[in-house]
N, C-alpha and C positions, 0 to 999 in steps of 0.2 A: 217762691222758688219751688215748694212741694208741689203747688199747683201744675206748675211748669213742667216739674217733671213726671207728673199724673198724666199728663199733654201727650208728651215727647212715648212714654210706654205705650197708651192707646193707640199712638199713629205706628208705631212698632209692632204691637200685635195684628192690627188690622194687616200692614203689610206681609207680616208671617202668613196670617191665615187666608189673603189672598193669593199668597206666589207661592210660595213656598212651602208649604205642607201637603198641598195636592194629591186629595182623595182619590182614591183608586175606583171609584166607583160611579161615584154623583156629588156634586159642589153645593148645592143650594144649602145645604144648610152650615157650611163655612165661612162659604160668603154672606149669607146672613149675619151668622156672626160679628164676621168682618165688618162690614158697612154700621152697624150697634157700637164696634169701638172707632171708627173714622166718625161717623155722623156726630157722636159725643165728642171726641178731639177737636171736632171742629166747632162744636157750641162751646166748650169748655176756652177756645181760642179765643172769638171774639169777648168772654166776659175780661181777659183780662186786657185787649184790644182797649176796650172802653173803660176800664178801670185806671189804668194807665197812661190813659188819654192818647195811645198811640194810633185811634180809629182818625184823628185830625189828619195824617201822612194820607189816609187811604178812606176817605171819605162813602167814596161808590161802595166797599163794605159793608156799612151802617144796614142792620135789617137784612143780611142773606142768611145770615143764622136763623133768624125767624119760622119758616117756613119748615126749615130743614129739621126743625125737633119734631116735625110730627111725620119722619122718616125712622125717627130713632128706636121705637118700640115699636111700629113692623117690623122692625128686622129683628127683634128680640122674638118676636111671635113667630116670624117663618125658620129661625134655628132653632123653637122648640117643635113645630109645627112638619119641617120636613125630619126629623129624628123621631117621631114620635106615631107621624101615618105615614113614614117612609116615603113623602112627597119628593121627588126628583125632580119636577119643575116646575114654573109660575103656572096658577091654571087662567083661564077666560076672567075666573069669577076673584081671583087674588089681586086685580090691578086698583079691585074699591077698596083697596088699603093706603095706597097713594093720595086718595082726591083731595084729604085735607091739606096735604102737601101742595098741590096745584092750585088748590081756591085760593090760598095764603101768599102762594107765589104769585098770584094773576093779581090777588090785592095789591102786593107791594109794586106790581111793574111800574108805574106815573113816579114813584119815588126813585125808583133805581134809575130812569131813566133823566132825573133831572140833573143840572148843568153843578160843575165842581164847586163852584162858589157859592150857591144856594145850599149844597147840600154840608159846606164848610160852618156859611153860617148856623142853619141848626143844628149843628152836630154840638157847636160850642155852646146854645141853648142846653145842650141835653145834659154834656158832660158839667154845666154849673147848676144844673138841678136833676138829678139822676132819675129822680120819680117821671120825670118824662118818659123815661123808656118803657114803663107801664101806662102809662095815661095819655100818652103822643096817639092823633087821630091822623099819619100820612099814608093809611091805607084806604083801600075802598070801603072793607069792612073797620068799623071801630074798633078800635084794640082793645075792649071789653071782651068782646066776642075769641079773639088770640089767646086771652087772659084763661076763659073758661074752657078753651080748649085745649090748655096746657094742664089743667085739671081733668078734665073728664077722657080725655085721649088715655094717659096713663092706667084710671078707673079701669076703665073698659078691656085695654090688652091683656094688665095684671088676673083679667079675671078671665079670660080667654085661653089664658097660659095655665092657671091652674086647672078649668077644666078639661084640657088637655091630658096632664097628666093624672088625671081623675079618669078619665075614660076607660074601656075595656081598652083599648091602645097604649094607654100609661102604664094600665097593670101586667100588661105582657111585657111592654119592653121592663117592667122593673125587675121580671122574674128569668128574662132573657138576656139584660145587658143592663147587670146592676151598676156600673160603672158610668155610663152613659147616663143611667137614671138621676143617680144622686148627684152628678154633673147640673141636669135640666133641674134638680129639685132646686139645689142652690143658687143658682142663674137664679130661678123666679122669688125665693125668699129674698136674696139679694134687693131686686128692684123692690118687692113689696117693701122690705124694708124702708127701703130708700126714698119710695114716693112718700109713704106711711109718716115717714119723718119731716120730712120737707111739709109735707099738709098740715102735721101737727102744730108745729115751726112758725108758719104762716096766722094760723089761727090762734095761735095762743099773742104772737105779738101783734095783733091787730085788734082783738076781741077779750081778751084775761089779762095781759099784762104789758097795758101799751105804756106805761109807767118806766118800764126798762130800758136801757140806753138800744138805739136802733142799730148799732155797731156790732152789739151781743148779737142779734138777730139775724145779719147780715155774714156772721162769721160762723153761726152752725149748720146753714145752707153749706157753705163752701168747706166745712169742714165733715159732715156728713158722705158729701158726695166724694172727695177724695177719699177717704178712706173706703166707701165702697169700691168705688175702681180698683184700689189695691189690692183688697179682698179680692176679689173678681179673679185679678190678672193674675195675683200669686197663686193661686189656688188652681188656676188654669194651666198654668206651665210652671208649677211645682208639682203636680200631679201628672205624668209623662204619661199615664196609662188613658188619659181623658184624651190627650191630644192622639195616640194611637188608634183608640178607639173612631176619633172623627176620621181619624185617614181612614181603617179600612172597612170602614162598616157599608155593609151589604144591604141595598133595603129589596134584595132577590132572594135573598137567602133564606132555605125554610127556618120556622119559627121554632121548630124543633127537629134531633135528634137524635138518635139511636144512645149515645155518650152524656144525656141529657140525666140529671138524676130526677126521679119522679117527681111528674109535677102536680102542683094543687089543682081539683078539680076546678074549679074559677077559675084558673090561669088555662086548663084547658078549652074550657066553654068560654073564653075571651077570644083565642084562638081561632075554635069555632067560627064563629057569631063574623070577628074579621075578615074571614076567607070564603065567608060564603060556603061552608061546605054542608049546610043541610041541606043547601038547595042542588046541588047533585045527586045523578045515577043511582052512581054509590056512597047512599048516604047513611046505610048499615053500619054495624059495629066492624065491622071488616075495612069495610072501604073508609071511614073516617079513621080507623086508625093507619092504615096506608099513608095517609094523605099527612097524620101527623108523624109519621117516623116511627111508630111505637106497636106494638102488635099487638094481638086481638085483647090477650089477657090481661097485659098492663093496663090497656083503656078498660077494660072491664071493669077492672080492680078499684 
């Protein structure tokens, strides 16, 4: 039941942050958002589909989740990614974040496309020995291969996403929209956490303590990741000033103003460095401080 209604939240936020909150400026990184809690709504669905055995009603199901968790953490990576270099939309070079998704889905197509009664019978295979659902070979690729790239997929965004906010781009917006910041900070400890556990989780009952009942093991996954989403989601819209911030944030807006209280020289020469302003005209003490809001003596100073 708490599962369930972990489910029912996710597909409710995703719906908020697609229709209804409606930035005033640029969406991509809402909808990113967005798409990170449906993409999970919908993994989170088929596990208990198949738990419940209720995947037997709806066979053609079986294996569309698959494909679709290596959607789940780009889109975590493109809502810290357009907040962070003010990205407003997909470029050329962003669509090689999809292709696992594609390779995964062109493996499974010969299974989706086969007949209801074939795919009834294994299903009843799978749901009386559940380890099939790891070790079942009806893609093109071997499910070894799905296996490790449910592992290194996560690896690799979780560390994408903090050098992000590590950047001269992280350390501006943290000193320009501290709100926004420690938003993206917890977004990414969150999932660290949570892949961090999940890995731990795996290795410990496979390799230290395969002696303990496998029920133990199977209930701190699904009790991990629920309480994440919670965290997440209350945190998200019990803090009203986060959601505010996604509506009207500006990525035209200068990085600084007039109203601004003095800033640290590294937050200025982040500034800098982002706008390209040594490489103009007026690249004096005059004209760079122009360009930041601030007049000749404060930059001096």
């Amino acid at each position: 039941l708490i599962y369930f209604i972990n489910i029912i939240i996710s597909f409710l936020i995703a719906a908020y942050l697609w229709i209804k909150l409606t930035p005033k400026h640029f969406t991509l990184h809402t909808k990113s958002l967005s798409a990170y809690y449906f993409f999970n709504a919908i993994c989170f669905s088929f596990y208990l589909l198949i738990k419940y055995k209720y995947i037997l009603f709806v066979p053609f199901l079986y294996k569309i989740a698959a494909p679709i968790t290596y959607l789940i953490l780009p889109a975590a990576y493109f809502h810290v990614k357009s907040i962070v270099k003010k990205q407003v939309a997909f470029q050329r070079n962003d669509w090689i974040h999809i292709v696992p998704f594609i390779i995964f889905l062109i493996s499974y197509l010969p299974f989706y496309f086969q007949d209801f009664e074939t795919k009834s019978t294994y299903i009843t295979l799978v749901l009386d020995d559940i380890s099939l659902i790891q070790l079942d070979n009806i893609g093109l690729f071997p499910e070894v291969i799905n296996n490790l790239g449910r592992i290194f997929q996560p690896l690799v965004y979780i560390i994408l996403q903090w050098l992000l906010l590590k950047s001269a781009d992280g350390v501006l917006l943290k000193t320009t929209q501290k709100t926004l910041f420690a938003w993206l900070l917890n977004f990414v400890r969150i999932q660290t956490f949570l892949f961090s556990s999940l890995l731990l989780t795996v290795f410990t009952s496979q390799y230290f303590l395969p002696s303990i009942p496998e029920s133990i093991f199977q209930f701190i996954p699904l009790f991990l990741t629920v309480c994440s989403f919670f965290i997440l989601s209350i945190y998200l819209f019990w803090n009203q000033k986060i959601l505010q911030k996604l509506k009207y944030l500006n990525p035209y807006e200068k990085a600084v103003d007039n109203n601004n209280e003095k800033l640290d020289i590294n937050v200025i020469s982040a500034i800098v460095y982002e706008q390209n302003y040594f490489k103009g005209t007026e690249n004096d003490l005059v004209g760079i401080a122009n360009k930041l809001g601030l007049n000749k003596t404060e930059l001096s100073e």
